[in-house]
Rosetta silent file (secondary structure, phi, psi, omega in degrees, C-alpha in Angstrom):
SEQUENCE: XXXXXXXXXXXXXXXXXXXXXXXXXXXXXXXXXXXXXXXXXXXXXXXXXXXXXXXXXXXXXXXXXXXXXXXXXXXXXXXXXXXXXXXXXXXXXXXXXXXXXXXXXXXXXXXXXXXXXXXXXXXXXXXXXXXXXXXXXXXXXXXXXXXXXXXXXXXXXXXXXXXXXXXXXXXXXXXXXXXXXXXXXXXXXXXXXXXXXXXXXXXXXXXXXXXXXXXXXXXXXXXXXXXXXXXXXXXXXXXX
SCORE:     score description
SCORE:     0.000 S_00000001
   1 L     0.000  -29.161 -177.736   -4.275   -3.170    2.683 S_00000001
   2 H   -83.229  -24.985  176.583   -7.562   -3.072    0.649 S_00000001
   3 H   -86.044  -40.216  146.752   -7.252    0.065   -0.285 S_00000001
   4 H   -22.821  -87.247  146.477   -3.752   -0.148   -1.250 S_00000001
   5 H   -26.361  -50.795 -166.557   -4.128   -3.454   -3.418 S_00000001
   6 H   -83.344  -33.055 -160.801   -6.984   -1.695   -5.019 S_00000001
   7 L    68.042   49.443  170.393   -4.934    1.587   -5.616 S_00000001
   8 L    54.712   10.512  172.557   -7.820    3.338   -3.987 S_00000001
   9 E  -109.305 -176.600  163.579  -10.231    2.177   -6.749 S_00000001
  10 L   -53.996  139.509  168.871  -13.630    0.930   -7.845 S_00000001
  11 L   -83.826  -10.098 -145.082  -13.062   -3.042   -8.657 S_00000001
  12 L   -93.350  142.360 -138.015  -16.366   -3.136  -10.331 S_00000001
  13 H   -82.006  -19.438 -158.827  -14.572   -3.686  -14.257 S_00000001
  14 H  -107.855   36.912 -168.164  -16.661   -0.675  -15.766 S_00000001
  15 H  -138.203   -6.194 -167.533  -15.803    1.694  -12.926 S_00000001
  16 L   -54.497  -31.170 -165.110  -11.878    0.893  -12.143 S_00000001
  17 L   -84.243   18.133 -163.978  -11.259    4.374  -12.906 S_00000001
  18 L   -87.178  101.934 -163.212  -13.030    5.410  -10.534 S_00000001
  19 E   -90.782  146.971 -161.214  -11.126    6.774   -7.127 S_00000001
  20 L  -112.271  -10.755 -118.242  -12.994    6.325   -4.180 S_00000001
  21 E  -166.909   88.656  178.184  -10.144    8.565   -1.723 S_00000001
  22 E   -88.726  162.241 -153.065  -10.200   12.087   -2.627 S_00000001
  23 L   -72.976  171.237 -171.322   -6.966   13.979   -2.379 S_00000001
  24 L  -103.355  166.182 -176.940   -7.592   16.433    1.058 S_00000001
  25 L  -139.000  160.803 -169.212   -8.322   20.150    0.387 S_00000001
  26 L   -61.300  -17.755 -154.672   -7.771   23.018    2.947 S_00000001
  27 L  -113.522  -41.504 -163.389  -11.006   22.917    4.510 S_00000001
  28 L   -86.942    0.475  168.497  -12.490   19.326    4.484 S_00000001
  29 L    65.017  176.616 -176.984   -8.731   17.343    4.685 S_00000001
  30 L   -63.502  156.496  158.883   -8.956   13.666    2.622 S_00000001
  31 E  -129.523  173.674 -166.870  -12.198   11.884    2.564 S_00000001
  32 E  -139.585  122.563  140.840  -12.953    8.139    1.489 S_00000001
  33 L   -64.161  -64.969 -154.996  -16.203    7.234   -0.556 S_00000001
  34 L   -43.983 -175.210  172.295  -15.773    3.946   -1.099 S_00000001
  35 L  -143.334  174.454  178.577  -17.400    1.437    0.417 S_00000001
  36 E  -118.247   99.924 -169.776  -16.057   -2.039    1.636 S_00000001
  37 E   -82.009  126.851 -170.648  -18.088   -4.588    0.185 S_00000001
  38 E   -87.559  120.366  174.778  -18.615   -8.297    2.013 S_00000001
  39 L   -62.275  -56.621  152.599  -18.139  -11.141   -0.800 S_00000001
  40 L   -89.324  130.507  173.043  -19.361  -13.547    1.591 S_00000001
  41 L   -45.698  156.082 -155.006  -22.167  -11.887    3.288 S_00000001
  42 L   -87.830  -26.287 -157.852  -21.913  -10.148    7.055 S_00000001
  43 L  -127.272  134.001 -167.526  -25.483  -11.739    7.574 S_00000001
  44 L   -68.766  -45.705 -140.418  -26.493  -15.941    6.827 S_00000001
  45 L   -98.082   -6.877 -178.832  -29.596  -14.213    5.848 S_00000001
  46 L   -68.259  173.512 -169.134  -28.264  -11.128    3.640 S_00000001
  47 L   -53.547  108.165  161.246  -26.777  -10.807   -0.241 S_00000001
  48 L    90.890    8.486 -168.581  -24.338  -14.015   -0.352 S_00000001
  49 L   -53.435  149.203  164.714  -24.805  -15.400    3.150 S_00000001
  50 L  -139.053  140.441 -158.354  -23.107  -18.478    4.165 S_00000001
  51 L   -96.000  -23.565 -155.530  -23.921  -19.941    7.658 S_00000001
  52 L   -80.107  -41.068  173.374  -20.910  -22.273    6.838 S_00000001
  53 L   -35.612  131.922 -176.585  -18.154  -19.657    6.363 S_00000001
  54 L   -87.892  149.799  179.588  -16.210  -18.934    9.460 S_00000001
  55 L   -27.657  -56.527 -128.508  -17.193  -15.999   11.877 S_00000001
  56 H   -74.919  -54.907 -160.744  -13.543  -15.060   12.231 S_00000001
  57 H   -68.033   -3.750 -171.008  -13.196  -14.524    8.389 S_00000001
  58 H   -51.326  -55.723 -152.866  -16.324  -12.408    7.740 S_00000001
  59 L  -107.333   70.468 -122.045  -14.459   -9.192    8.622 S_00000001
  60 L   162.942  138.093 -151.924  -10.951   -9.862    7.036 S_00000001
  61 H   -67.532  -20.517 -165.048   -9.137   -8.170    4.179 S_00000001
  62 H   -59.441  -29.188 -148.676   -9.772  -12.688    2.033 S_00000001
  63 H  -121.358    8.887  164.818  -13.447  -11.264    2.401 S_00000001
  64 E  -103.640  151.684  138.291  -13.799   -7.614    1.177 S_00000001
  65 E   -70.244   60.652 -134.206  -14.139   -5.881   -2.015 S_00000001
  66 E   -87.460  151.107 -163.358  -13.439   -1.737   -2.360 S_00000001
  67 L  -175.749  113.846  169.890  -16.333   -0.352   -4.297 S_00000001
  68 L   -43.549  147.679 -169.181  -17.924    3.263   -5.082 S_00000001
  69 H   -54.194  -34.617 -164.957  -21.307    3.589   -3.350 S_00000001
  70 H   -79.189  -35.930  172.452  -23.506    3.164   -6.500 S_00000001
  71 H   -33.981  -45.344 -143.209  -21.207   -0.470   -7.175 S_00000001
  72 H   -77.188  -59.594 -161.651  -21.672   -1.663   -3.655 S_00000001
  73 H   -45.948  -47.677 -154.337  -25.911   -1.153   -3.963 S_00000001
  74 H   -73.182  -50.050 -125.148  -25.836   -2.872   -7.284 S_00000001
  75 H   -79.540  -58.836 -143.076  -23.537   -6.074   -6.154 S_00000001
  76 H   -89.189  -23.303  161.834  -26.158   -6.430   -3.024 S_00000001
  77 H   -51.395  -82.946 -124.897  -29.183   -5.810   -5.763 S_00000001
  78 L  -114.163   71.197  174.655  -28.588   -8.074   -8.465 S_00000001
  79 L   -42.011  -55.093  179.595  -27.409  -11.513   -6.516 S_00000001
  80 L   -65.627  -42.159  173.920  -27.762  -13.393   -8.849 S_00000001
  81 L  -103.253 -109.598 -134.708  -24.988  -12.163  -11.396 S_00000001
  82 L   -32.253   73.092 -165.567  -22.810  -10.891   -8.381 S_00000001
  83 L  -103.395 -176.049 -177.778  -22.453  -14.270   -6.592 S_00000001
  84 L   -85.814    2.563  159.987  -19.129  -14.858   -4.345 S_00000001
  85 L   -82.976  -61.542 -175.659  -17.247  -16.355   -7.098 S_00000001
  86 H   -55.208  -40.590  166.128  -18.063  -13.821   -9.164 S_00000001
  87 H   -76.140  -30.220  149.236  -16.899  -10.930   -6.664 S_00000001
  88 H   -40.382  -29.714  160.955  -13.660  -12.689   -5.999 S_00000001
  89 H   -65.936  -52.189  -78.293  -13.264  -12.910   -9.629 S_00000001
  90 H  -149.601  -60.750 -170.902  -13.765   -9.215   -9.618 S_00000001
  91 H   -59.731  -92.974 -174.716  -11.321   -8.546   -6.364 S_00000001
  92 H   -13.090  -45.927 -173.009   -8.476  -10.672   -8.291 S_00000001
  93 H   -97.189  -17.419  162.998   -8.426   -9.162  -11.425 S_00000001
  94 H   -62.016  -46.182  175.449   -8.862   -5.486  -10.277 S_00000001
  95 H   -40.208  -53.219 -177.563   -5.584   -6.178   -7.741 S_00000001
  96 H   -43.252  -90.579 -164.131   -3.694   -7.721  -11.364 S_00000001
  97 H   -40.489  -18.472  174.439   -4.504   -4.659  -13.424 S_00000001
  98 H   -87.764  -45.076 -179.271   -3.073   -2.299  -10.386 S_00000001
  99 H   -58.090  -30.607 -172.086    0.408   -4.461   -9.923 S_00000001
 100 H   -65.960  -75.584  176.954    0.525   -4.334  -13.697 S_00000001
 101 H   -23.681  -34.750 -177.148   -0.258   -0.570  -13.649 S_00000001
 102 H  -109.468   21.376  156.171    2.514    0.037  -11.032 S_00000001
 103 H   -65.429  -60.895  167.618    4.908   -2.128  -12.837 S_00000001
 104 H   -42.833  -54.220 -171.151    4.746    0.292  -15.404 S_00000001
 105 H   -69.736  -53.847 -175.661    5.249    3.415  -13.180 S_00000001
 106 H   -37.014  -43.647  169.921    8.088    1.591  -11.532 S_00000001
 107 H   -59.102  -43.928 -157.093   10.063    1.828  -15.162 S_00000001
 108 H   -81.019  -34.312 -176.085    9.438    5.291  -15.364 S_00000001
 109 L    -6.560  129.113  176.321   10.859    6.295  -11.884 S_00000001
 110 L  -132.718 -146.323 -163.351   13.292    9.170  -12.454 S_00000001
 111 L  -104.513  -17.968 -152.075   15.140   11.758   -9.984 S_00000001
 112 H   -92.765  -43.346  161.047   11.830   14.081  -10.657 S_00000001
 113 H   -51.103  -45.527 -154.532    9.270   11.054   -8.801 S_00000001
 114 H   -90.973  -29.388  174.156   11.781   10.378   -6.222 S_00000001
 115 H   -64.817  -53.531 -175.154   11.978   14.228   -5.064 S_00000001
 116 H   -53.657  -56.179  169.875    8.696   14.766   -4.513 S_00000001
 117 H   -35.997  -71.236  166.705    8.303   11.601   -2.714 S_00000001
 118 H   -42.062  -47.111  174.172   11.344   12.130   -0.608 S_00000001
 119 H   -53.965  -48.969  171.884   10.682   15.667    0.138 S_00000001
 120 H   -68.014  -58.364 -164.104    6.965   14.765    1.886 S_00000001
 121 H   -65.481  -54.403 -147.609    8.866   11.914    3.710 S_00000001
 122 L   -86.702   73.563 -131.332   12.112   13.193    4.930 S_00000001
 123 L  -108.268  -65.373  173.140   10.189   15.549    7.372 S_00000001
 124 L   -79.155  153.513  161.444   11.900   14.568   10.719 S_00000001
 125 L   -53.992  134.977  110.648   15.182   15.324   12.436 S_00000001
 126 L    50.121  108.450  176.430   17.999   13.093   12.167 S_00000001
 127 L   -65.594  132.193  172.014   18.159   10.052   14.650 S_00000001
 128 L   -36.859  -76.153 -174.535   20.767   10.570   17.624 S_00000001
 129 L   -85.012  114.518  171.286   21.994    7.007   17.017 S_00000001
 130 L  -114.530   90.378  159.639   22.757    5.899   13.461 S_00000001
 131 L  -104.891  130.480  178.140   24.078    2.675   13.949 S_00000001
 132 L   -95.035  120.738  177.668   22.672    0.636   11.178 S_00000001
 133 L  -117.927  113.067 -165.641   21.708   -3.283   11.624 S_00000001
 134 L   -86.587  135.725  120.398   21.826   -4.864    8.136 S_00000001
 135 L  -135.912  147.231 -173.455   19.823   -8.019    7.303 S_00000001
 136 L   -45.936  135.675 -178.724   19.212   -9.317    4.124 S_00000001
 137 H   -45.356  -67.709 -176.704   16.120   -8.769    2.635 S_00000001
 138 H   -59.068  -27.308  166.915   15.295  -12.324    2.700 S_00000001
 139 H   -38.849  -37.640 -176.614   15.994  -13.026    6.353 S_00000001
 140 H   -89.245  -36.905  165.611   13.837   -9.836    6.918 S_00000001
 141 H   -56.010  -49.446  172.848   10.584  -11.121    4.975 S_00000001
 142 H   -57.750  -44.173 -162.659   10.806  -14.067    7.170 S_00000001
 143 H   -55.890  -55.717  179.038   11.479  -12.630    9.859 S_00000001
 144 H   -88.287   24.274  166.473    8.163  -10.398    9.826 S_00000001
 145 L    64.598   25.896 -165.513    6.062  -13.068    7.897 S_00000001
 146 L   -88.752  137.486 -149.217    5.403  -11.064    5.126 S_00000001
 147 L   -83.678  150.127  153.956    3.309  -12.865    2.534 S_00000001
 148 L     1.140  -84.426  161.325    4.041  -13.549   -1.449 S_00000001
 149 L   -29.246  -75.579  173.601    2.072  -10.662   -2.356 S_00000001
 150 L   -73.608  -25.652  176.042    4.405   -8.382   -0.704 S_00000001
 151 H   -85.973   18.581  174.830    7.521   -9.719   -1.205 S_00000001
 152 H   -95.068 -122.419 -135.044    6.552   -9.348   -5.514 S_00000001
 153 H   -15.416  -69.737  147.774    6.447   -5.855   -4.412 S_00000001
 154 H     1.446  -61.004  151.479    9.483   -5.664   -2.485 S_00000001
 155 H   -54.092  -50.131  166.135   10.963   -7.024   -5.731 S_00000001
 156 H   -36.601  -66.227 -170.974    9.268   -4.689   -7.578 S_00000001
 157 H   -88.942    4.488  168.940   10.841   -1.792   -5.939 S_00000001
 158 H   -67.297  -27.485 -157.637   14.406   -3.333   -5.492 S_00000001
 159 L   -81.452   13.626  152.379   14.761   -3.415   -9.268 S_00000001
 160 L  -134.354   47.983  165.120   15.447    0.494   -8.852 S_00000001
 161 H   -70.157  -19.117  160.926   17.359    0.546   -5.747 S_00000001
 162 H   -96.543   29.085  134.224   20.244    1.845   -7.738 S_00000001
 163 H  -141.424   27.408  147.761   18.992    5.076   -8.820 S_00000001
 164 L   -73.539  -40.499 -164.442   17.146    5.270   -5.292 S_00000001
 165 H   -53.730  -34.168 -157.890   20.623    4.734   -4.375 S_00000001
 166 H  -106.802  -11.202 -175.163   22.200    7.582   -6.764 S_00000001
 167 H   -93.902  -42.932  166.341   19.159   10.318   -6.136 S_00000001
 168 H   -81.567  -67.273  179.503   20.344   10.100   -2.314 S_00000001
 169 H   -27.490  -27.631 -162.267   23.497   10.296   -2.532 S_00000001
 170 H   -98.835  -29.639  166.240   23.215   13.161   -5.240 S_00000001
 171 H   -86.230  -62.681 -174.504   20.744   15.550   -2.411 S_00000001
 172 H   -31.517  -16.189 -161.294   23.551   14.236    0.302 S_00000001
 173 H   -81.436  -44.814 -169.769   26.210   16.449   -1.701 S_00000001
 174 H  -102.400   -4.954  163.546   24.093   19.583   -0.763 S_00000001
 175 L  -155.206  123.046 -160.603   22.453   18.529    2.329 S_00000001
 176 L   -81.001   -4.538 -159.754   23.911   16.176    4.101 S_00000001
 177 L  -103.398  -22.326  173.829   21.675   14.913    7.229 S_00000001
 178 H   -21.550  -75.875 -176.276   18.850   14.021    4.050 S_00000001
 179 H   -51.561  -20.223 -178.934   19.491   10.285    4.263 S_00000001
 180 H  -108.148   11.920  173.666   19.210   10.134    7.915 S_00000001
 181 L  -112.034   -5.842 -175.198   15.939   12.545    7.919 S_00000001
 182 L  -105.621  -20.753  171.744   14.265    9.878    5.096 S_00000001
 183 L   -65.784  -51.728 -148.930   15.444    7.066    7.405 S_00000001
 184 H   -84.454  -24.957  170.785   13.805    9.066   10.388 S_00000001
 185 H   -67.184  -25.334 -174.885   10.190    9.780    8.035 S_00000001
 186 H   -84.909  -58.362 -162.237   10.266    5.942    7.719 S_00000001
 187 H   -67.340  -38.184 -175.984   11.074    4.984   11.370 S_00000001
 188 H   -65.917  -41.153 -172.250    8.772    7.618   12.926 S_00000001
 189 H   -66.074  -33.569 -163.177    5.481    5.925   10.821 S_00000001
 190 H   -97.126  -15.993  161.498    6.321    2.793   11.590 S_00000001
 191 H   -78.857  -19.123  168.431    6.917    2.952   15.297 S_00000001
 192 H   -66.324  -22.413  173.659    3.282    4.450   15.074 S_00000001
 193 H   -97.261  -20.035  160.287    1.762    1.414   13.359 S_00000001
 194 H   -52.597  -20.630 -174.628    3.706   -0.894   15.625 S_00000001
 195 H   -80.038  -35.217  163.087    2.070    0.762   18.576 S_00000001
 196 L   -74.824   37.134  161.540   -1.265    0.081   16.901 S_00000001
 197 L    52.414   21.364  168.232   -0.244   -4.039   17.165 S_00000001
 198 L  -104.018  113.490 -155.622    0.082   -3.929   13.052 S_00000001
 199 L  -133.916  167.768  178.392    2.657   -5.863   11.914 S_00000001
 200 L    79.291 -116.355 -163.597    3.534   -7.958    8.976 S_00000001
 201 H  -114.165   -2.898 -171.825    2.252   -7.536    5.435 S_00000001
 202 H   -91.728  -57.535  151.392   -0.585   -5.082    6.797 S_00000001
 203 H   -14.605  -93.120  173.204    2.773   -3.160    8.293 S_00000001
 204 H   -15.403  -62.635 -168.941    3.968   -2.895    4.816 S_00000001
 205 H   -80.626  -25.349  176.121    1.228   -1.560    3.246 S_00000001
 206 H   -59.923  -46.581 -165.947    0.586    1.073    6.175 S_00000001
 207 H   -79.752  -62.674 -138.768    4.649    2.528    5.076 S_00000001
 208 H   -73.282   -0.616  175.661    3.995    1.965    1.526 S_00000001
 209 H   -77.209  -47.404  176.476    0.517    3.871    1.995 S_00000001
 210 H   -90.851    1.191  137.502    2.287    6.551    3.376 S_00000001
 211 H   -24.457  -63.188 -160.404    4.923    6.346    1.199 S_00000001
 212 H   -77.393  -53.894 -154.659    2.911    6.789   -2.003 S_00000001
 213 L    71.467  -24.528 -178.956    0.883    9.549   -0.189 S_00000001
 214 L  -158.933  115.640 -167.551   -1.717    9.900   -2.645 S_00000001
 215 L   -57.811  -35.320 -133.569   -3.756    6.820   -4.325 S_00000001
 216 L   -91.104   -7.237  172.645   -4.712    8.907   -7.511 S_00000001
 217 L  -148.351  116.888 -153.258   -1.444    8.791   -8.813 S_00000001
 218 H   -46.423  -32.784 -170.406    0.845    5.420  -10.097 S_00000001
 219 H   -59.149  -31.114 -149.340    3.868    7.727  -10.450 S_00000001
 220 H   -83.390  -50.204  170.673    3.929    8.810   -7.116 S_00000001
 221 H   -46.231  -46.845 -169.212    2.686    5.496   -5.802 S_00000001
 222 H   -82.125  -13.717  177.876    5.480    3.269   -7.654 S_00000001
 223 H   -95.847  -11.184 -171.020    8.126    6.242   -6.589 S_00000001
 224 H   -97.202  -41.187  175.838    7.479    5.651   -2.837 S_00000001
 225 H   -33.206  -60.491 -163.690    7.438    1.795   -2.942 S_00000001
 226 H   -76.303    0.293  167.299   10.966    1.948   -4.437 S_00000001
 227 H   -99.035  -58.018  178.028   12.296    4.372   -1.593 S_00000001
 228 H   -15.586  -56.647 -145.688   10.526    1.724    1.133 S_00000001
 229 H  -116.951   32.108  151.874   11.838   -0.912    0.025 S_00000001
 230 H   -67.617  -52.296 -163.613   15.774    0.667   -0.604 S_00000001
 231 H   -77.778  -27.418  178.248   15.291    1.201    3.139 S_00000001
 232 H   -88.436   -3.303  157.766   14.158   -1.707    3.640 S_00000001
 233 H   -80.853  -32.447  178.571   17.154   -3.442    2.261 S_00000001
 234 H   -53.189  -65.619  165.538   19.453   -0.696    4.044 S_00000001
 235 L  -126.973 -155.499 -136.268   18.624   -0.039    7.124 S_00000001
 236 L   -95.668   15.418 -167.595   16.993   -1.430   10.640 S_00000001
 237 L   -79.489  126.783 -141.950   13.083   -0.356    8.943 S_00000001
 238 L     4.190   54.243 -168.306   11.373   -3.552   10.428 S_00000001
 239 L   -88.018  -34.586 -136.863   14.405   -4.691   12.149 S_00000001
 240 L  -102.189    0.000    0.000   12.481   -3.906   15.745 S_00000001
């Protein structure tokens, strides 16, 4: 979810462009830089400590920052202008500036973002049983508890469910089992993060991570949200 939110960047303001998640390569696969910085400190006696702040939240997405390694040192240096207002200020407005950014990309979606996307997803075979059990998107955010935050996404990518809608149907003409192999790329990820107990708005962000496939780029990111959350209006994709 933090990495997500961030769109895999520095937050620190003169460094956003910075990608912390390099793309994988044949020999060494992806790697992650970044670092995960604690706004209130891990330690009462460390950069930002607070004895009052509860245990449970130290290690919690409300209490991290993502930040390239030279960011992280300086935050835990210089105390004094990094204070825990100030990196919350920091978290907040890098998160704005990415939802803006993939606001943007969301307008551009065309048929040539939605191929690529689909084509990496739609992977698996076919499900035996396609009986589909419809509920309404809102019914289904309640249902899993999915926060604010996600359902502005959700929104996000419904406003081009009708030329997700018109790119499958237009690859169904020539291959017809497509919609039920993009169904089955959705269903297979997500019974794997249900088996790993992750559910809810952390859920979400697990499909729309693997959605997007690659932080470094909005198009790609902003083309997989809007096939997620087609399916997630469509079909049974956190119906279970």
């Amino acid at each position: 979810m933090l990495y997500g939110l961030a769109a895999g960047r520095c937050a620190f303001p003169a460094c956003r462009r910075r990608e912390v998640v390099l793309d994988p390569d044949p020999t060494d696969g992806r790697k992650q830089i970044g670092k995960i910085a604690h706004i209130v400190g891990h330690s009462d006696s460390g950069p930002r400590g607070d004895a009052s702040y509860p245990r449970k939240k130290l290690d919690t997405y409300e209490n991290w920052v993502l930040l390239c390694p030279t960011c992280h040192d300086t935050v835990d240096a210089l105390t004094s202008a990094h204070t825990i207002q100030n990196l919350r200020d920091l978290k907040t407005d890098h998160e704005k500036r990415v939802s803006q950014q993939l606001t943007v990309a969301i307008s551009a979606v065309g048929f040539a973002e939605l191929d690529i996307v689909t084509k990496a997803i739609a992977q698996n075979s076919p499900p035996e049983n396609n009986d589909l059990t419809l509920t309404a998107p809102v019914a289904k955010i309640r249902k899993n508890g999915l926060s604010g935050r996600t359902q502005f996404l959700i929104t996000m990518g419904l406003s081009k469910a009708r030329e997700v809608g018109r790119f499958v149907e237009h690859v169904a003409q020539a291959d017809p089992d497509f919609p039920e192999r993009l169904k089955a790329g959705f269903t297979v990820e997500y019974d794997r993060l249900k088996v790993g107990s992750v559910s809810g708005d952390l859920l979400f962000e697990g499909l729309r991570a693997f959605a997007g496939g690659s932080f470094q780029e909005f198009s790609r990111q902003a083309a997989g949200l809007v096939v997620l959350t087609y399916l997630f209006e469509r079909c049974e994709i956190f119906e279970k």
